[in-house]
C-alpha positions as CSV (number, residue, x, y, z in Angstrom):
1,X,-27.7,-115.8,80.1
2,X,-25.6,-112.5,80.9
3,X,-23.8,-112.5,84.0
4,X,-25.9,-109.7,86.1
5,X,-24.4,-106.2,86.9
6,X,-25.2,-104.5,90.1
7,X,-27.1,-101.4,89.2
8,X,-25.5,-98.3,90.9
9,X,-26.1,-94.5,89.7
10,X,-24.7,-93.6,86.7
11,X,-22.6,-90.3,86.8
12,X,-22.7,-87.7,83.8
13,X,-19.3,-85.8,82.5
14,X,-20.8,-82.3,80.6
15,X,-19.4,-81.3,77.3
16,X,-20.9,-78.2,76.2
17,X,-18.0,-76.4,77.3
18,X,-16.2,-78.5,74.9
19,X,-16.8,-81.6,72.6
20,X,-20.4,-80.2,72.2
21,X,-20.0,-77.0,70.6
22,X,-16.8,-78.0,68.7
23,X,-18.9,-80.8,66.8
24,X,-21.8,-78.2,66.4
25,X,-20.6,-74.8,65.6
26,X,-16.4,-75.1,65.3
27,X,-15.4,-74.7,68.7
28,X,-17.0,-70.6,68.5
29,X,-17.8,-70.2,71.8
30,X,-16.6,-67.7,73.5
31,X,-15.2,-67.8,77.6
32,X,-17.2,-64.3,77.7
33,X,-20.6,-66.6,76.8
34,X,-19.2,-69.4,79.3
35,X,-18.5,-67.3,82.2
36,X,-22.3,-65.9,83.0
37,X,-23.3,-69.7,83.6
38,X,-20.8,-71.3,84.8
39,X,-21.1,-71.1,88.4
40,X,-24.9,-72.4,88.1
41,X,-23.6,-75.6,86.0
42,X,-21.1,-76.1,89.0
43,X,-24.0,-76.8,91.1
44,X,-25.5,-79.2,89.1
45,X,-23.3,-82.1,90.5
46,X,-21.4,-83.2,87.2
47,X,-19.3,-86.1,87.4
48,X,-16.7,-83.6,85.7
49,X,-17.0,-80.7,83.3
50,X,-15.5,-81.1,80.0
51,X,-13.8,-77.4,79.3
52,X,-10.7,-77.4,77.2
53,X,-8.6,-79.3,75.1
54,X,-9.4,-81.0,71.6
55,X,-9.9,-78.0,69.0
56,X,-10.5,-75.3,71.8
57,X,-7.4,-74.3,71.9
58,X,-6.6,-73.5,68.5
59,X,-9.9,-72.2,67.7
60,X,-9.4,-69.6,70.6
61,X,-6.0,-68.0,69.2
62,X,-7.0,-68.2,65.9
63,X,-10.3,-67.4,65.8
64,X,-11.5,-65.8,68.8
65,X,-8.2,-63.8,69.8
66,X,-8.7,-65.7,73.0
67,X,-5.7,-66.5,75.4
68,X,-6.7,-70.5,76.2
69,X,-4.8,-71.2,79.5
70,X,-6.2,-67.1,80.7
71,X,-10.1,-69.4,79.8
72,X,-8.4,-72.3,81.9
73,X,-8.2,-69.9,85.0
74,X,-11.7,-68.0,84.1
75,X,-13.4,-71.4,84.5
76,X,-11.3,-72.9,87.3
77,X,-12.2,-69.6,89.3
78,X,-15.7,-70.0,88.4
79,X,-16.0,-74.0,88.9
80,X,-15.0,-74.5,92.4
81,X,-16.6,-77.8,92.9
82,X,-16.8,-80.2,90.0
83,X,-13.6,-81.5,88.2
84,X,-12.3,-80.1,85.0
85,X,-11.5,-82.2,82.0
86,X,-9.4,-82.0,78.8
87,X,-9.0,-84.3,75.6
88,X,-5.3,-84.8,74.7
89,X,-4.2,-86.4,71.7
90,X,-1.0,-88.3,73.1
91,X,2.4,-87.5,71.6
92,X,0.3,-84.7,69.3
93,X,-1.1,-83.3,72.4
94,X,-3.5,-80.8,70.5
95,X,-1.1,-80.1,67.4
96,X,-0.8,-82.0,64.4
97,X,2.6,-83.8,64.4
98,X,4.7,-85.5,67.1
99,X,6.1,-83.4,69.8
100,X,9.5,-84.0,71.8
101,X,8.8,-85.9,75.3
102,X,9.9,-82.4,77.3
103,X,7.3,-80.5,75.4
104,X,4.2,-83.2,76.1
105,X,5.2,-83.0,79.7
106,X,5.3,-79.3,80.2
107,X,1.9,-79.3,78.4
108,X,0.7,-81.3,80.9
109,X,2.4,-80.0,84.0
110,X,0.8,-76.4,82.9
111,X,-2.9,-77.8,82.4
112,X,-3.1,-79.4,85.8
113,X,-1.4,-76.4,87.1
114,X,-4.0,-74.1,85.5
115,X,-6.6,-76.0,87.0
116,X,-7.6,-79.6,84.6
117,X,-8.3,-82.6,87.0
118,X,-8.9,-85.1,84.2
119,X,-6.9,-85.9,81.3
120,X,-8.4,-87.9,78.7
121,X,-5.9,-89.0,76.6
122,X,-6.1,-91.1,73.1
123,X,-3.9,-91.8,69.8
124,X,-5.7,-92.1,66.6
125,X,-3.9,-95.1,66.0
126,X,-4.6,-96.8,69.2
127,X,-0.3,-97.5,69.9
128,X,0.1,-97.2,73.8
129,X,3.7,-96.0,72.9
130,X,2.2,-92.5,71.9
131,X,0.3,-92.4,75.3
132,X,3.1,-93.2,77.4
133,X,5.0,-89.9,78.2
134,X,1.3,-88.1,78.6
135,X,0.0,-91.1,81.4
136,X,3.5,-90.8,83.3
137,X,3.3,-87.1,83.6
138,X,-0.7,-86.6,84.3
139,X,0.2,-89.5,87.2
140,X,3.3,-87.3,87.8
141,X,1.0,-84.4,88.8
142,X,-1.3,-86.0,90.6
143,X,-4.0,-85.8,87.9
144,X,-6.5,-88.2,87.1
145,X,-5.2,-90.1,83.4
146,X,-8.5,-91.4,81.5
147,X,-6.9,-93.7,78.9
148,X,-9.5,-93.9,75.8
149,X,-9.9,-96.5,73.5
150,X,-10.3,-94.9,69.7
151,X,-13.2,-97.2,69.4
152,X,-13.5,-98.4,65.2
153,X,-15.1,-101.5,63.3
154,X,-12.7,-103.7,61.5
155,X,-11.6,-107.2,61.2
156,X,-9.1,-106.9,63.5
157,X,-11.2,-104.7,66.1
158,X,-12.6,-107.5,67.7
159,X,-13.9,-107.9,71.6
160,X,-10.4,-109.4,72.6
161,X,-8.5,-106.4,70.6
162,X,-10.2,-104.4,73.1
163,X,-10.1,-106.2,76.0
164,X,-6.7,-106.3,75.7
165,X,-5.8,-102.9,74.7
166,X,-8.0,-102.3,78.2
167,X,-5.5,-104.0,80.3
168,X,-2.5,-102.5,78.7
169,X,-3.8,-99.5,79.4
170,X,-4.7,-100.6,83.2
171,X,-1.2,-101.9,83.3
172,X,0.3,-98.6,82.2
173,X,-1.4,-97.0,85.1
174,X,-5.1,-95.6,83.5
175,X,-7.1,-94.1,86.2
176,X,-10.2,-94.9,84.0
177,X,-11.2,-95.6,80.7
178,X,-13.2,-94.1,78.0
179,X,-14.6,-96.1,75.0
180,X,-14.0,-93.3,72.6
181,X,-16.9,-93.5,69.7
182,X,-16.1,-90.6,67.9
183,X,-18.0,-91.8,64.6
184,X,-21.5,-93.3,66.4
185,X,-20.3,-96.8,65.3
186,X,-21.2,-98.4,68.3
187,X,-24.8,-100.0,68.3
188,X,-26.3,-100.8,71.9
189,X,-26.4,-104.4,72.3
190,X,-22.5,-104.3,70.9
191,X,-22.3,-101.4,73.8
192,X,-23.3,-104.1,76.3
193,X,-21.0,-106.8,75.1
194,X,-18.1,-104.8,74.8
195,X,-18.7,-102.9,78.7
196,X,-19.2,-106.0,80.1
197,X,-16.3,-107.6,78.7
198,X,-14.2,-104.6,79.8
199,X,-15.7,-104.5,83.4
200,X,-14.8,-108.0,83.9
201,X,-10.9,-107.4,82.4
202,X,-10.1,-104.2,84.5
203,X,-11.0,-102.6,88.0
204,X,-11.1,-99.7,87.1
205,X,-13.9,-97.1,85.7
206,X,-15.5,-97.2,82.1
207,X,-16.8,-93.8,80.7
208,X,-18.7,-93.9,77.4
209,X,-18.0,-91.2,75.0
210,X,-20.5,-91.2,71.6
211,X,-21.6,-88.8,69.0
212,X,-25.0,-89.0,67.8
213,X,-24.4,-88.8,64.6
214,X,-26.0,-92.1,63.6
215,X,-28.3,-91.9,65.9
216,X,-28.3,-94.7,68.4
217,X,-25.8,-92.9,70.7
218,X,-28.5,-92.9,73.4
219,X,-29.8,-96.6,73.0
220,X,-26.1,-97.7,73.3
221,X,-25.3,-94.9,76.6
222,X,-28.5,-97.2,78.4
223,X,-27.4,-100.6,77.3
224,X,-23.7,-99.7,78.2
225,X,-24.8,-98.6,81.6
226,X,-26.9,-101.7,82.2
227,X,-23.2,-103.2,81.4
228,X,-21.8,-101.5,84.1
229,X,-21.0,-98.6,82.7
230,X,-20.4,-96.2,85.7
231,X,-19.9,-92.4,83.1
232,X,-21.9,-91.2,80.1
233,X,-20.6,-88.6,77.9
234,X,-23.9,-85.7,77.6
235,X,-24.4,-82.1,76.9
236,X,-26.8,-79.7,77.8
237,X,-29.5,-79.8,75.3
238,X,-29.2,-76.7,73.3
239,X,-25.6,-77.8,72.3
240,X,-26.8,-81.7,71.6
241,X,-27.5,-84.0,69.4
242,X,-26.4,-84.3,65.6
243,X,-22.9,-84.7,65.7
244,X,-22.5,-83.4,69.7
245,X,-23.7,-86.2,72.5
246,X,-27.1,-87.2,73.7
247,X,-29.1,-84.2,76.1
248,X,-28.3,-84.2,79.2
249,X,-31.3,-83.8,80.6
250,X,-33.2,-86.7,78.6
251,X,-30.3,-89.1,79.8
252,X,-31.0,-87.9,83.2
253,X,-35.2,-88.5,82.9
254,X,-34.0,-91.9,81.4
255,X,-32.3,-92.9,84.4
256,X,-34.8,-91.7,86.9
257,X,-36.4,-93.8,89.1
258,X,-34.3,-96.9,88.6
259,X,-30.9,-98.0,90.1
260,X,-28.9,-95.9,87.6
261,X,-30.6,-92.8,88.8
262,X,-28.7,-89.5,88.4
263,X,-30.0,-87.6,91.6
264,X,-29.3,-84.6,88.9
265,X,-32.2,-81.6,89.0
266,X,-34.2,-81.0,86.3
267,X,-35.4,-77.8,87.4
268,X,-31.9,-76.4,87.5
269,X,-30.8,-78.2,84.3
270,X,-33.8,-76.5,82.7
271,X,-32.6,-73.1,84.1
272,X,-29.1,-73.8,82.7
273,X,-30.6,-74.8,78.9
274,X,-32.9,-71.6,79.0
275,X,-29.6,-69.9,79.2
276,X,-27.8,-71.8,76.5
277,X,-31.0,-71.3,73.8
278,X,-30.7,-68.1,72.8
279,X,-26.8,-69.2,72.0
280,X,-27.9,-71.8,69.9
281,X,-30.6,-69.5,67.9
282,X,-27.6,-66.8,67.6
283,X,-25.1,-69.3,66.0
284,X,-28.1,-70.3,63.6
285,X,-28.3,-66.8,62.5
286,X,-24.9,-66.3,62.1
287,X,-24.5,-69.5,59.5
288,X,-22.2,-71.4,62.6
289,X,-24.5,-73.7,63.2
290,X,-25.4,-75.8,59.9
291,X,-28.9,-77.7,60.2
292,X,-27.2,-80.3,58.0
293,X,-25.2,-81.3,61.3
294,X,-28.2,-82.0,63.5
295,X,-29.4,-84.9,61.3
296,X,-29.0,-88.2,61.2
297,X,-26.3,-89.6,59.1
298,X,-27.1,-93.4,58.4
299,X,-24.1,-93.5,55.9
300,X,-21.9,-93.7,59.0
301,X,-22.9,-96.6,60.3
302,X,-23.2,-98.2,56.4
303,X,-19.3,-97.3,55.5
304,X,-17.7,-96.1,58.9
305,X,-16.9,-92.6,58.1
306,X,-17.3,-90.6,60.5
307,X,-19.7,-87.6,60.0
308,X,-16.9,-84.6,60.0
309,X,-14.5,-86.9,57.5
310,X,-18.1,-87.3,55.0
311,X,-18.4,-83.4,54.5
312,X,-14.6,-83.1,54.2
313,X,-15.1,-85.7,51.1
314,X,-18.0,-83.9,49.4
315,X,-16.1,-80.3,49.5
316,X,-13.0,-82.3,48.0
317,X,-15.0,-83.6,45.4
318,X,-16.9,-80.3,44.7
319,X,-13.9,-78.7,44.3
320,X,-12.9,-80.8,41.7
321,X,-16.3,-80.5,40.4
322,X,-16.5,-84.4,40.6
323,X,-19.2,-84.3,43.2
324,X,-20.6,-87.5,40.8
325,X,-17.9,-89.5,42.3
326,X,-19.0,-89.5,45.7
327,X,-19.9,-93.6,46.2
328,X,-16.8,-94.2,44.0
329,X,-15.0,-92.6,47.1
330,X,-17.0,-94.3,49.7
331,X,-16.0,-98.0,48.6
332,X,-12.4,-96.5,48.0
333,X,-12.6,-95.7,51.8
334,X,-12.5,-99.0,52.6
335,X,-10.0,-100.5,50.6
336,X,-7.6,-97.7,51.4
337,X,-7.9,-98.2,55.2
338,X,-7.3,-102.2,54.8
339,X,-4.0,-101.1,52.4
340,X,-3.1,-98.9,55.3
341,X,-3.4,-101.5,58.6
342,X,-7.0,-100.6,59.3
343,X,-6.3,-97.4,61.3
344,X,-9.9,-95.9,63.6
345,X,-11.1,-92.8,61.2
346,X,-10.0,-90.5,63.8
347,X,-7.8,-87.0,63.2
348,X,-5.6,-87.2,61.5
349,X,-5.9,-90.7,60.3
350,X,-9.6,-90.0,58.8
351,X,-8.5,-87.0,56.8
352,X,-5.6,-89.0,55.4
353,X,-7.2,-92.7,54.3
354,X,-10.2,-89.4,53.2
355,X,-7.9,-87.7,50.6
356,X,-6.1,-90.6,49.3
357,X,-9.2,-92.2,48.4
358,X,-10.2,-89.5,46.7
359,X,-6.9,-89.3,44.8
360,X,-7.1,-93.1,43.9
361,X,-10.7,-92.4,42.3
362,X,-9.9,-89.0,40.5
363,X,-6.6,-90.3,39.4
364,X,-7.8,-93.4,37.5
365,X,-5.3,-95.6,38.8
366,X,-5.0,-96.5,42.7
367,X,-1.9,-94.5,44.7
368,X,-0.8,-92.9,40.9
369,X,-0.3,-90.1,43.3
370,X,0.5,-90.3,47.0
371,X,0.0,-87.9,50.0
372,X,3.3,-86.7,52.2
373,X,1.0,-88.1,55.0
374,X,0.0,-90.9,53.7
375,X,3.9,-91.7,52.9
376,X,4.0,-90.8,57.1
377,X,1.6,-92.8,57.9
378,X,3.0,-96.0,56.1
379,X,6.8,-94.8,56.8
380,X,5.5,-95.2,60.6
381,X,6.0,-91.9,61.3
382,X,2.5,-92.0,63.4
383,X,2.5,-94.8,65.1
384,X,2.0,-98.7,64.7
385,X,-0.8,-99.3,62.9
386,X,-3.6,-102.2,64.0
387,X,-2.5,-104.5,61.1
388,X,1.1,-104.5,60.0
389,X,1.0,-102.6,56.5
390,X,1.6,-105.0,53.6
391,X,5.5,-105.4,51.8
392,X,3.6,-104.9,48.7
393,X,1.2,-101.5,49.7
394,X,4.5,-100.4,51.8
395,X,6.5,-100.5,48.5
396,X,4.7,-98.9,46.1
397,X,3.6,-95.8,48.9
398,X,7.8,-95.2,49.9
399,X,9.7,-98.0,47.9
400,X,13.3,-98.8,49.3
401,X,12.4,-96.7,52.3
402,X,13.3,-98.4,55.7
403,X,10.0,-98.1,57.9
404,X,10.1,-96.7,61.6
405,X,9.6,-99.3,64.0
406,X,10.8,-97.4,67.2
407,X,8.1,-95.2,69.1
408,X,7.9,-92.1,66.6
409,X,9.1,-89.3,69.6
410,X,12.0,-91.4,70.0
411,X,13.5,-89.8,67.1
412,X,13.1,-86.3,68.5
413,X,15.2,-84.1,70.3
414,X,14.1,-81.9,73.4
415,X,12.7,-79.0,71.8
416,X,11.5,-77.1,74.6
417,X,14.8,-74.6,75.3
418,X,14.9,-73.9,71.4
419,X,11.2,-73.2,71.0
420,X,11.3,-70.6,74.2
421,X,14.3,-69.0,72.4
422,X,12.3,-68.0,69.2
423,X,9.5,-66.9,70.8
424,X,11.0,-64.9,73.8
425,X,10.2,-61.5,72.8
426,X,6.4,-62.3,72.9
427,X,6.5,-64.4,76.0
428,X,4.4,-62.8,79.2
429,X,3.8,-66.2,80.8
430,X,5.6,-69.3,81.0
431,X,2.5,-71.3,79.4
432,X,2.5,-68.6,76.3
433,X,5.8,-71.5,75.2
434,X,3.1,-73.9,74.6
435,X,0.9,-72.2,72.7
436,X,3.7,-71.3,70.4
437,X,5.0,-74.7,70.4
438,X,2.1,-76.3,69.3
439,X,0.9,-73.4,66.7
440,X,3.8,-71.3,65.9
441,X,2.2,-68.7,63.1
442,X,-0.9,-68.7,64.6
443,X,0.5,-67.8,68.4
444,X,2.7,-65.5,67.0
445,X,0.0,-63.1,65.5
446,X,-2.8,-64.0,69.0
447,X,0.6,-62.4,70.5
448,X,1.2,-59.3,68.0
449,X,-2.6,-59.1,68.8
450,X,-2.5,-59.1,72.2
451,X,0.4,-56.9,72.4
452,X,-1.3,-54.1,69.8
453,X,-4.9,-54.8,72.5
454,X,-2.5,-53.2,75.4
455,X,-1.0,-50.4,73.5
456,X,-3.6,-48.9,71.4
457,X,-3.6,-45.5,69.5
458,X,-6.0,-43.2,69.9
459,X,-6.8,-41.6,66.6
460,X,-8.6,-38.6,67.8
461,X,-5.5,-37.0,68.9
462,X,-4.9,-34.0,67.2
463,X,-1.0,-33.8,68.9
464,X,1.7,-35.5,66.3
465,X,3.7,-37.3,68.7
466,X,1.7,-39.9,67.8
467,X,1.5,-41.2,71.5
468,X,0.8,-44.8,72.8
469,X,-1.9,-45.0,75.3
470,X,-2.8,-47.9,77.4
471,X,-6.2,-48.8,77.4
């Protein structure tokens, strides 16, 4: 017989500032649609406020000619009483390749200056050595550091892989910890098992973080918190579901009345998703929000792919009008993963076990041709993998090549001083670095943007000087 937990209310961390509408219509939302509610979702009572981070910040610059630290201070202004929260991807922070250890803590210096309270930070390959630099410096600026688990199924990921990854992370000095679904992998009773197996390794908090993709996200939120689960992951109900979290407010009727009671209004959280509907119905019209996204997709759970990585595959394969090939692909997934040390199908590992697999099928014969990432990702260039990587696999992805076995950003030089030297002439504030660090081309024209924004000309003018006016 389970050991029993002592109920205690469950507190709720809000995503539809961030995770929500990234999974459901690519991270569009606008700070000038965030802004008018704000202030009334700061009354709520949130455990924290998920805001930033993740894809936001590209997506702003390159999308919505959005400044993302000037959103930072917008929300921060309007939020004065819940914490803020961020996703950081370790060494990559929210890039795509390794960044030096002077950039990754300047990153984070600037988001807790700008107002972020909570840092959840998470490598794709699960190796504590990419966390390291982003725990010291949250810790160093007195910000709380949720360490997240990239949580996966595999032979290897068993209760004790986690358990022990748990108290690594403890050790390195985690404030909390997130289980980290990203894929809807985790089924309730396993939820229980693996919360109370993590309650009883650490002392400190366990947050559970699902998509509902498969659809038993919610089922595995109430058996995690009758683990002990002490945060759930939700959004408000407009932004939910499909491949965002569970509502908030059906979590919140599900816990009322018992020990794990919110104390969260539903009168006000109804007020709140009257506001975010006519968003929703807008992003429908405009083609952002894809109905194929809001169902459930049992073929996650049947060959853990996560939903984002299976419509990737079938817009490779129509491309090479080998749509036919899809299951060929599917059971390649596998197979790929185990050659490649059973990495979580998380970015940017999904994407590149994803297109190799497709390569192996389309090509006839299995790593015929090869990826540049997945020669990275077997070189070591991400990471240690879960699994050591095979002699043979590792042979025929880089030959003679000597693997990496140091921690990746050890190979880097401090990069800071050079980046702020080729960007100067754009720079207006110290943070405007970062942004250019971590997406060089697409800073550089949100900052020719911005810049043209401030200096517009007015073509009515009839005089020729061809003046500059502000607006």
């Amino acid at each position: 017989m389970a050991e029993k937990v002592k109920a205690k209310p469950v507190k709720i961390t809000d995503t539809t500032f961030r995770d929500a509408h990234q999974s459901l219509i690519a991270t569009r939302m606008t700070t000038e649609q965030m802004l008018p509610i704000a202030e009334k979702m700061d009354k709520v009572g949130f455990h924290s406020m998920e805001v930033w981070g993740g894809a936001t910040f590209d997506a702003s610059l390159r999308f919505l000619k959005e400044d993302p630290w000037e959103r930072l201070r917008k929300l921060r202004n309007a939020i004065k009483n819940t914490k803020l929260q961020m996703l950081l991807r370790g060494q990559n922070i929210l890039g795509y390749r390794h960044y030096a250890d002077d950039v990754v803590e300047y990153f984070v210096q600037k988001s807790i200056a700008n107002g972020i309270d909570i840092i959840r930070i998470f490598d794709a390959l699960n190796d504590p050595r990419n966390l390291e630099t982003a725990i010291k410096a949250t810790k160093k600026e007195k910000g709380h550091a949720q360490v997240a688990i990239s949580y996966t199924l595999s032979k290897v990921h068993t209760l004790e892989y986690y358990v022990k990854l748990a108290k690594q992370f403890e050790n390195m000095g985690a404030d909390s910890i997130c289980i980290k679904d990203m894929a809807g992998l985790l089924v309730p009773y396993n939820s229980y098992e693996l919360v109370s197996a993590l309650k009883k390794a650490v002392n400190i908090p366990i947050q559970l973080h699902g998509h509902y993709t498969s659809g038993v996200v919610a089922m595995t939120y109430l058996k995690g918190v009758e683990a002990g689960a002490d945060i759930i992951d939700t959004a408000m109900s407009p932004f939910s579901m499909g491949t965002a979290q569970p509502a908030t407010e059906v979590m919140v009727e599900t816990f009322k009345g018992t020990p794990y009671d919110t104390g969260l209004d539903q009168g006000l959280l109804s007020e709140i998703a009257d506001y975010f509907r006519p968003l929703r119905e807008k992003a429908m019209e405009e083609g952002l929000l894809n109905p194929k996204v809001l169902g459930v997709d049992i073929k996650t759970l049947l060959y853990q792919v996560p939903g984002g990585m299976l419509s990737n595959l079938v817009s490779q394969l129509k491309n090479q009008n080998a749509e036919d090939r899809f299951y060929d692909v599917l059971k390649e997934i596998p197979r790929v993963r185990a050659d490649f040390g059973y990495p979580p199908l998380v970015t940017p590992s999904s994407q590149i076990v994803g297109t190799q697999a497709v390569l192996n099928v389309l090509m006839g014969e299995r790593y015929k041709m090869v990826t540049k990432e997945s020669k990275a990702l077997v070189r070591g260039e991400y990471g240690r993998t879960p699994v050591p990587i095979s002699e043979e696999i590792r042979k025929i992805i880089i030959g003679d090549e000597e693997p990496i076995t140091c921690r990746p950003a050890d190979l880097l030089e401090p990069e800071l001083e050079k980046i702020e030297s080729q960007m100067k002439q754009y720079k207006e504030q110290d943070e405007d670095v970062l942004s250019y660090a971590l997406f060089p081309q697409v800073a550089e024209e949100f900052f020719k943007y911005r810049q043209a924004q401030k200096t517009k000309v007015d073509p009515n003018l009839a005089d020729t000087e061809n003046k500059v006016y502000p607006v």
